[in-house]
C-alpha positions as CSV (number, residue, x, y, z in Angstrom):
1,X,0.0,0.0,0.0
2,X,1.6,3.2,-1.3
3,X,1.2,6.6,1.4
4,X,0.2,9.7,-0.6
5,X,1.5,12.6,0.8
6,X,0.9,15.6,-1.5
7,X,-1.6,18.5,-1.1
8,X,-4.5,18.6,-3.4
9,X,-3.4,22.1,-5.8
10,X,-6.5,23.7,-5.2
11,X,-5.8,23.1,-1.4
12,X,-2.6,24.4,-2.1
13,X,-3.7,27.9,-3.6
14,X,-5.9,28.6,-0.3
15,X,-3.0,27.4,1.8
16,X,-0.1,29.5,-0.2
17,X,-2.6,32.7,0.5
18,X,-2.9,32.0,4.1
19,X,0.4,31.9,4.3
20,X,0.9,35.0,2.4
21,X,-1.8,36.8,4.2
22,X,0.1,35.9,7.5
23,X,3.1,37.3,6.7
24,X,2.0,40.7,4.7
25,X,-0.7,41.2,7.3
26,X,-0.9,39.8,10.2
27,X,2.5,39.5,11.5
28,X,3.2,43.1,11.0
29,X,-0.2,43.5,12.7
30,X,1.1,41.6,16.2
31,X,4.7,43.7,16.0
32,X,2.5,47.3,16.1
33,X,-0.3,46.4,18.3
34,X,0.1,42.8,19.6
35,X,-3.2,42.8,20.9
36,X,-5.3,44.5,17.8
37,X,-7.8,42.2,18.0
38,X,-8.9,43.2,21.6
39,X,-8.0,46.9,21.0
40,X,-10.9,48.8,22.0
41,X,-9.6,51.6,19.2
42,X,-12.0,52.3,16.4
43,X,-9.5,52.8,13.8
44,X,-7.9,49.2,14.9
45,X,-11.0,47.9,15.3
46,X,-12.0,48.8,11.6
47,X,-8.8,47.6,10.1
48,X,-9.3,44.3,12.2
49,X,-12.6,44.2,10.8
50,X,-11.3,44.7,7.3
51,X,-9.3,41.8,7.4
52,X,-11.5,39.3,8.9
53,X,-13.6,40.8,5.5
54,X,-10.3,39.3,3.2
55,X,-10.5,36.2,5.3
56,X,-14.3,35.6,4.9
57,X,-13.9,37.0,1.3
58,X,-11.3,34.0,0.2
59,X,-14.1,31.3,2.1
60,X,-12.1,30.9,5.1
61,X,-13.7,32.3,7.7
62,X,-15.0,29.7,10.6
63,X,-12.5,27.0,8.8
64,X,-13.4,24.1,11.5
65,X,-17.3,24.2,10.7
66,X,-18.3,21.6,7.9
67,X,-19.9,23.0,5.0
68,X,-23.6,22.1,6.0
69,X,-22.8,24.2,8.9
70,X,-21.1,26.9,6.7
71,X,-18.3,26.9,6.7
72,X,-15.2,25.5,4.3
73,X,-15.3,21.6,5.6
74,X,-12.2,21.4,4.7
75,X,-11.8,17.9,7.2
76,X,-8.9,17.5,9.6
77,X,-6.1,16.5,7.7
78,X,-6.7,19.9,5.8
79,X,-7.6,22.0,8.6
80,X,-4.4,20.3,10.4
81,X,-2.4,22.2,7.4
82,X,-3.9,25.5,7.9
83,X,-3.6,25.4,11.8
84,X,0.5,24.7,11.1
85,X,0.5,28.1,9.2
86,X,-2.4,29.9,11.8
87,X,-0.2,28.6,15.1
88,X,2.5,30.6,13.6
89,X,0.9,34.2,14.4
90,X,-1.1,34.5,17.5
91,X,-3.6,36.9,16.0
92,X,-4.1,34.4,13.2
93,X,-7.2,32.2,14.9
94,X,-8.8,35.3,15.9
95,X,-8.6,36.7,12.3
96,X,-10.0,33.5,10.4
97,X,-12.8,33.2,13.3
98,X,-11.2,30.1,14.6
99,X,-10.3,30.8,18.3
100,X,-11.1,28.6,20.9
101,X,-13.6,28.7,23.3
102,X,-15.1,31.0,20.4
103,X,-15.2,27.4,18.2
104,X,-17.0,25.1,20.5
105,X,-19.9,28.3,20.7
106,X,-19.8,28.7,17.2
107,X,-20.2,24.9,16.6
108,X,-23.3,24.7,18.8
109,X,-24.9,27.4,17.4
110,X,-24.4,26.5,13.9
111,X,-25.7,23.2,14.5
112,X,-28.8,24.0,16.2
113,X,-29.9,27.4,16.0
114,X,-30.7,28.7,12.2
115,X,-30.0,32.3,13.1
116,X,-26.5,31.4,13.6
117,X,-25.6,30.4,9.9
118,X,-26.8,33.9,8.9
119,X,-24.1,35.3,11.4
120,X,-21.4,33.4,10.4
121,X,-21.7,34.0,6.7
């Protein structure tokens, strides 16, 4: 039995921008205001806003929800891929709307309350 241990190039394309996105925009984020994500300033709190907007804009926003639920469902071996690059910058989860306990909440809701999926689209 042969092991295949490539990424699907599709899979690759979203995974090359996160990475880019992390780099360009994140990281510098975290070195100016490490914290911009709890920032109570407006003009932060806009920019913050603006890139959760690029985030839900490229379909990764809520990456750990299945697509029923909607999100990406990209599955675990996938989503393991993309939390190797978000682990990297500690604004990162915040960002794509996958930080914990946030997740568990957002999973819950999604599943039973038909509200929710309005919200997290």
């Amino acid at each position: 039995m042969a092991w295949e241990f490539s990424t699907d190039p599709e899979f690759q394309k979203k995974l090359d921008w996160i990475q880019q996105f992390c780099e360009e925009r994140v990281e510098p984020l975290h070195h100016i205001f490490p914290h911009a994500v709890r920032l109570p300033d407006p003009t932060v709190k806009a920019y913050v806003r603006d890139l959760q907007q690029d985030v839900k804009d490229q379909g990764l926003w809520a990456l750990f929800l299945d697509e029923e639920l909607g999100g990406p469902g990209f599955g675990q071996l996938n989503l393991a891929l993309v939390n190797e690059i978000l682990g990297r910058y500690p604004a990162a989860p915040q960002l794509f709307g996958a930080a914990a306990p946030d997740t568990g909440n957002m999973e819950i809701l999604a599943a039973y309350d038909r509200r929710a999926k309005k919200a997290l689209a």
